[in-house]
C-alpha positions as a Markdown table, in Angstrom:
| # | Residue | x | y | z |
|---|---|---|---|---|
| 1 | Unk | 84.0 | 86.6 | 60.4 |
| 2 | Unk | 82.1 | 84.0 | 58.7 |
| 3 | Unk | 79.7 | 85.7 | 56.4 |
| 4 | Unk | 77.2 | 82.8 | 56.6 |
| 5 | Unk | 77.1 | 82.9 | 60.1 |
| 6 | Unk | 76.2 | 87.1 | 59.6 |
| 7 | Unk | 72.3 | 87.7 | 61.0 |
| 8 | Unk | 70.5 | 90.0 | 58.4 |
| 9 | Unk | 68.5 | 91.5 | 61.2 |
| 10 | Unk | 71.4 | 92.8 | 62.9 |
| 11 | Unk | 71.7 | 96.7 | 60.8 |
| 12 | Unk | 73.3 | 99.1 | 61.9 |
| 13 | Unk | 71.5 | 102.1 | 62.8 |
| 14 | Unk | 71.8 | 105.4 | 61.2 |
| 15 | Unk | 72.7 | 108.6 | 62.3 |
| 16 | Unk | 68.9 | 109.8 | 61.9 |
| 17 | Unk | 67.5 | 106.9 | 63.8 |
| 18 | Unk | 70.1 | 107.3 | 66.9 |
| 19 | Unk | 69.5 | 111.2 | 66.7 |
| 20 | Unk | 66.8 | 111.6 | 70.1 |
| 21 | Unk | 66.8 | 114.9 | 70.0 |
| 22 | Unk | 67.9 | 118.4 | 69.7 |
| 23 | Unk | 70.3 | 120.4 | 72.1 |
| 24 | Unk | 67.8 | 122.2 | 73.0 |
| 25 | Unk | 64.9 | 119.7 | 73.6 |
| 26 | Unk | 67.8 | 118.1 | 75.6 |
| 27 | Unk | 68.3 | 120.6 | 77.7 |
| 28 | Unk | 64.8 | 120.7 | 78.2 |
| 29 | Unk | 64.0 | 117.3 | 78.9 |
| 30 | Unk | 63.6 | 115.9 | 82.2 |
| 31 | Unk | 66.8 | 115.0 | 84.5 |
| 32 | Unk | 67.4 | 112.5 | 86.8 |
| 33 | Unk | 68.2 | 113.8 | 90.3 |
| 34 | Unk | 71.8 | 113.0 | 89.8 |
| 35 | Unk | 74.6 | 115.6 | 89.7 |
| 36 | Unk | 78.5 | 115.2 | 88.5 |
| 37 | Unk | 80.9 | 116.9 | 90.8 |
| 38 | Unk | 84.6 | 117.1 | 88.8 |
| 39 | Unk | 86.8 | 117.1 | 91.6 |
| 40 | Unk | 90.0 | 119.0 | 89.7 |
| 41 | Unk | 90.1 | 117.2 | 86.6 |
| 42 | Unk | 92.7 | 118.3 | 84.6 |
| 43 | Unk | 92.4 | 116.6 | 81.2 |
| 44 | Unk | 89.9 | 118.7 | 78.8 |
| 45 | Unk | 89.2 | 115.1 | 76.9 |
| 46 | Unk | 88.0 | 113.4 | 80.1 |
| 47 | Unk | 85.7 | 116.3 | 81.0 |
| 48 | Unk | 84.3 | 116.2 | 77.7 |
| 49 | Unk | 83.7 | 112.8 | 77.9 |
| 50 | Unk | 82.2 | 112.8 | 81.1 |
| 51 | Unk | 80.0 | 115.4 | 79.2 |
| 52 | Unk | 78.7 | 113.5 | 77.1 |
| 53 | Unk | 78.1 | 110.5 | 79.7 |
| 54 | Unk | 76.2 | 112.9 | 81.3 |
| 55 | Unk | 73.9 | 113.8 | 78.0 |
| 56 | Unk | 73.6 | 110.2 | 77.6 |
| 57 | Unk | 72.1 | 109.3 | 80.8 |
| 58 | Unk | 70.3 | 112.6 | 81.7 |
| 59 | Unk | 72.3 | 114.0 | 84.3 |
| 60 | Unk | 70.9 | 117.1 | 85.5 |
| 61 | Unk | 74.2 | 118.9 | 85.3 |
| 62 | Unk | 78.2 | 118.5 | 85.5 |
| 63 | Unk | 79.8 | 121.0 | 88.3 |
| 64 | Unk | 83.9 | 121.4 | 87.0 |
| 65 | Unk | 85.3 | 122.5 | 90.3 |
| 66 | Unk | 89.3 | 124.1 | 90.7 |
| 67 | Unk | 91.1 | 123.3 | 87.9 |
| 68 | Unk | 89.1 | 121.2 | 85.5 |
| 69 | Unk | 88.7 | 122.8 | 82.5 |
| 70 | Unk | 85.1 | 124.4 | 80.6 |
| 71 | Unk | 83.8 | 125.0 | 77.3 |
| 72 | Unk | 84.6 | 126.5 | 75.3 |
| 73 | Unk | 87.8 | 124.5 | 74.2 |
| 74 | Unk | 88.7 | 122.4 | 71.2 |
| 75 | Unk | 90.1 | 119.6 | 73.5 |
| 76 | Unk | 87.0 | 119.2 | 75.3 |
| 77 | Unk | 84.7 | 119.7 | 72.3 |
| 78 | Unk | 86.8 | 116.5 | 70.7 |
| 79 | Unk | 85.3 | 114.5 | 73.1 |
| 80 | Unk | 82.0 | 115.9 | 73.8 |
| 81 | Unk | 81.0 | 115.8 | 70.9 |
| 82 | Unk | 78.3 | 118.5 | 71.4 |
| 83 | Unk | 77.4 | 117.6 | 74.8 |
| 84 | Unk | 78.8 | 120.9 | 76.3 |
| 85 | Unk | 75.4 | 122.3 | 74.8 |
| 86 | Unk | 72.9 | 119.8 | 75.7 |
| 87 | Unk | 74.1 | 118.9 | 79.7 |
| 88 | Unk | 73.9 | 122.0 | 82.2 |
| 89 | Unk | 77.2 | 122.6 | 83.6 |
| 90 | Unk | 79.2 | 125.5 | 85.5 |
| 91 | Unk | 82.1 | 125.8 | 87.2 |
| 92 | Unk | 83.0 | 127.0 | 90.6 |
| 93 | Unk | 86.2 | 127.8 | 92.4 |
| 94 | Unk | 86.6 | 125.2 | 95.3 |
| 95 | Unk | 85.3 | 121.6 | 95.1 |
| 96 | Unk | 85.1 | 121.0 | 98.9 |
| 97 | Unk | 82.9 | 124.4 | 99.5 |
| 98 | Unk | 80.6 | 123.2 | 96.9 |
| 99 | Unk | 79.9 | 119.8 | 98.2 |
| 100 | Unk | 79.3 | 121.2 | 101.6 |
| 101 | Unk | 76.9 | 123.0 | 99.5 |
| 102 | Unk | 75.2 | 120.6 | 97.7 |
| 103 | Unk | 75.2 | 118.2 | 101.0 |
| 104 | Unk | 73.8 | 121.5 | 102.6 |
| 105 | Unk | 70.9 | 121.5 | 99.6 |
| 106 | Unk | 69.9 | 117.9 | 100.5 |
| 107 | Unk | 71.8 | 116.1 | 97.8 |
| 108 | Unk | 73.5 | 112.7 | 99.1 |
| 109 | Unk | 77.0 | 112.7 | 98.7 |
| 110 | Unk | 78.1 | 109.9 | 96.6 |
| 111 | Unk | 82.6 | 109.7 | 96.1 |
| 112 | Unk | 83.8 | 107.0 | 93.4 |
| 113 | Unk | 87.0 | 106.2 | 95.4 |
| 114 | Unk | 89.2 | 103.5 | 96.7 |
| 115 | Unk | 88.9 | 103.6 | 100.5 |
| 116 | Unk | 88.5 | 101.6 | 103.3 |
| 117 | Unk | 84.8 | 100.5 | 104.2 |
| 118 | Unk | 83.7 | 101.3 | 100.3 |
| 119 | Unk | 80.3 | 100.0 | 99.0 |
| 120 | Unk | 81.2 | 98.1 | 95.8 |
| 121 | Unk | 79.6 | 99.9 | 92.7 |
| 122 | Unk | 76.8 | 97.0 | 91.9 |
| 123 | Unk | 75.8 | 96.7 | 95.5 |
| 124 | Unk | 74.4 | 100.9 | 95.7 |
| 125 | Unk | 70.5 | 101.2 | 95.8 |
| 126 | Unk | 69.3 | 104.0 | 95.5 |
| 127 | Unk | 66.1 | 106.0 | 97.2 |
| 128 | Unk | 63.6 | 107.2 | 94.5 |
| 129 | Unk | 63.0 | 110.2 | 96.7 |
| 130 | Unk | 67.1 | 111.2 | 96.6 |
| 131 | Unk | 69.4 | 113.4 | 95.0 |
| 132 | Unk | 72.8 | 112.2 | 94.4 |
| 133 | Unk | 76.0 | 114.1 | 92.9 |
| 134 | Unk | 78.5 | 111.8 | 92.4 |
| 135 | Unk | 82.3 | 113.1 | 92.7 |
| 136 | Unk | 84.7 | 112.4 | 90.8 |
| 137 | Unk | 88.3 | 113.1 | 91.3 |
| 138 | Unk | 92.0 | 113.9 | 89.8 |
| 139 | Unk | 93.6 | 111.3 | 87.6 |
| 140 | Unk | 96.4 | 111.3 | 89.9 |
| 141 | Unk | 95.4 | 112.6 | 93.2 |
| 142 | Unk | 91.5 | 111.0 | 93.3 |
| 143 | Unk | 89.2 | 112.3 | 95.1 |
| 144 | Unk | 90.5 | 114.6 | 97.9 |
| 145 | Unk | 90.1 | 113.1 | 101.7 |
| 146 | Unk | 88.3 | 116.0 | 102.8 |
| 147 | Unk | 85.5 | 115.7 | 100.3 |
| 148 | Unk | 85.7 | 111.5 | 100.7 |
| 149 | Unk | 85.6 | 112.5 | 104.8 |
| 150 | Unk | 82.6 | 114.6 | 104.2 |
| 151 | Unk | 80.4 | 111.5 | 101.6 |
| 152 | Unk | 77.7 | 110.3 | 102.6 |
| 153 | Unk | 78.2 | 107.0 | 101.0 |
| 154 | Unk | 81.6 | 106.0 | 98.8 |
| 155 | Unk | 81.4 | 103.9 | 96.0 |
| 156 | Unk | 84.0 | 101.6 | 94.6 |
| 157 | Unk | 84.5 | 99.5 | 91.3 |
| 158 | Unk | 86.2 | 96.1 | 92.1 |
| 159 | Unk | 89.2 | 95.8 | 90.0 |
| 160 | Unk | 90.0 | 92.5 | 89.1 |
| 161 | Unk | 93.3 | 92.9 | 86.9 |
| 162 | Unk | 96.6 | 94.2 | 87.5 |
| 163 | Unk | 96.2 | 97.5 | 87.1 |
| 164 | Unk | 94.4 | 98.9 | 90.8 |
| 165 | Unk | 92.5 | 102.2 | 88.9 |
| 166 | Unk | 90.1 | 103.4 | 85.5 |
| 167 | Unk | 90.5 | 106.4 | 83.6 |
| 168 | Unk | 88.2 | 109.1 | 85.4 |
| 169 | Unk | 86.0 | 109.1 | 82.6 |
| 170 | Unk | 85.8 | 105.7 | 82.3 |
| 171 | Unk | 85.6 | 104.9 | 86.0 |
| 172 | Unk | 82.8 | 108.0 | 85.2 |
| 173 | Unk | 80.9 | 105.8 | 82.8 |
| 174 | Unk | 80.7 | 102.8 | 84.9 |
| 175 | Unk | 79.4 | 104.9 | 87.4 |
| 176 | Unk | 76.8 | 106.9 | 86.0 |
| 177 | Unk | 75.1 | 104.0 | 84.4 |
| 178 | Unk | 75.0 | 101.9 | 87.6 |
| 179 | Unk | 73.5 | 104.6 | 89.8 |
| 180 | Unk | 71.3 | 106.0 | 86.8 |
| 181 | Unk | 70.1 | 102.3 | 86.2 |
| 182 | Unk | 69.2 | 102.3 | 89.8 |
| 183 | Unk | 67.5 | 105.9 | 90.0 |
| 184 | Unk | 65.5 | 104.8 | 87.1 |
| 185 | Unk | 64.3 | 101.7 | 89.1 |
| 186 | Unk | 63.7 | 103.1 | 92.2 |
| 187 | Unk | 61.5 | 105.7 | 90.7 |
| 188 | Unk | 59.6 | 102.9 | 88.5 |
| 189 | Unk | 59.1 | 100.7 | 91.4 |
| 190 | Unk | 57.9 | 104.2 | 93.5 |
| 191 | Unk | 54.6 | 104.3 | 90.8 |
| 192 | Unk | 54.1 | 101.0 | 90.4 |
């Protein structure tokens, strides 16, 4: 690039200035009502980086369900990046018995999944008085239908290339910053 056309405002910042908080303030801090239900992923890396997606937009916590991996491990840590101590997660057995749960619980059911009849990603709004867990599913299978069959609403980024799917995490990504964008705004415009 051009170095006269370089804008002396534009530093970049240091690790000190982008450092928020601590672990354990984070773990602390206040969550949006907004779950991440890991339908059987099996890659360690996209776990941890749907970790610290999580930590970045203040997900209340990640549930690994069936065969997707936990902390500790070196694979996910690679990738977290020390999210697996700052975001609440756990792990349970079977993913369709624990969004019957959550569903059970009050939380709205929200699958990121091609299907028929899908709401496109930038078209969700969400209720400022809702919980949401968002499911995401294996890199090969998706989400499974009984879990999509049981959603109360199913999201869907429009692909516009040739390739018809996103990594998991990044599909993740996408998704968490859409719907925690509009959590945040539907609580702001609840005070105002």
């Amino acid at each position: 690039m051009n170095g006269s056309l370089r804008n002396p405002k534009m530093k970049k910042k240091s690790t000190v200035e982008l450092t928020l908080m601590s672990a354990e303030e984070a773990v602390a801090a206040e969550k949006l009502p907004l779950s991440v239900v890991l339908d059987n992923v099996r890659s360690l890396q996209n776990v941890g980086s749907v970790m610290r997606t999580a930590d970045a937009f203040a997900v209340a916590e990640v549930v690994c369900c069936g065969i997707t991996g936990v902390p500790p491990h070196p694979e996910l840590s690679k990738t977290a990046l020390g999210a697996e101590e700052s975001v609440a997660w756990r792990h349970v057995d079977d993913s369709v018995a624990e969004c019957r749960r959550l569903k059970e619980e009050g939380w709205k059911l929200c699958v990121l999944e091609q299907v028929h009849g899908s709401i496109p990603l930038d078209r969700f709004r969400a209720l400022p008085d809702d919980r949401y867990a968002l499911v995401l599913g294996n890199e090969v299978a998706g989400v499974s239908q009984e879990i999509v069959d049981m959603a109360d609403i199913v999201l869907e980024i429009p692909m516009h290339g040739a390739k018809h799917s996103l990594n998991v995490s990044v599909s993740g990504g996408i998704a968490l910053w859409e719907l925690s964008t509009a959590l945040r705004g539907a609580r702001a415009g609840r005070t105002s």
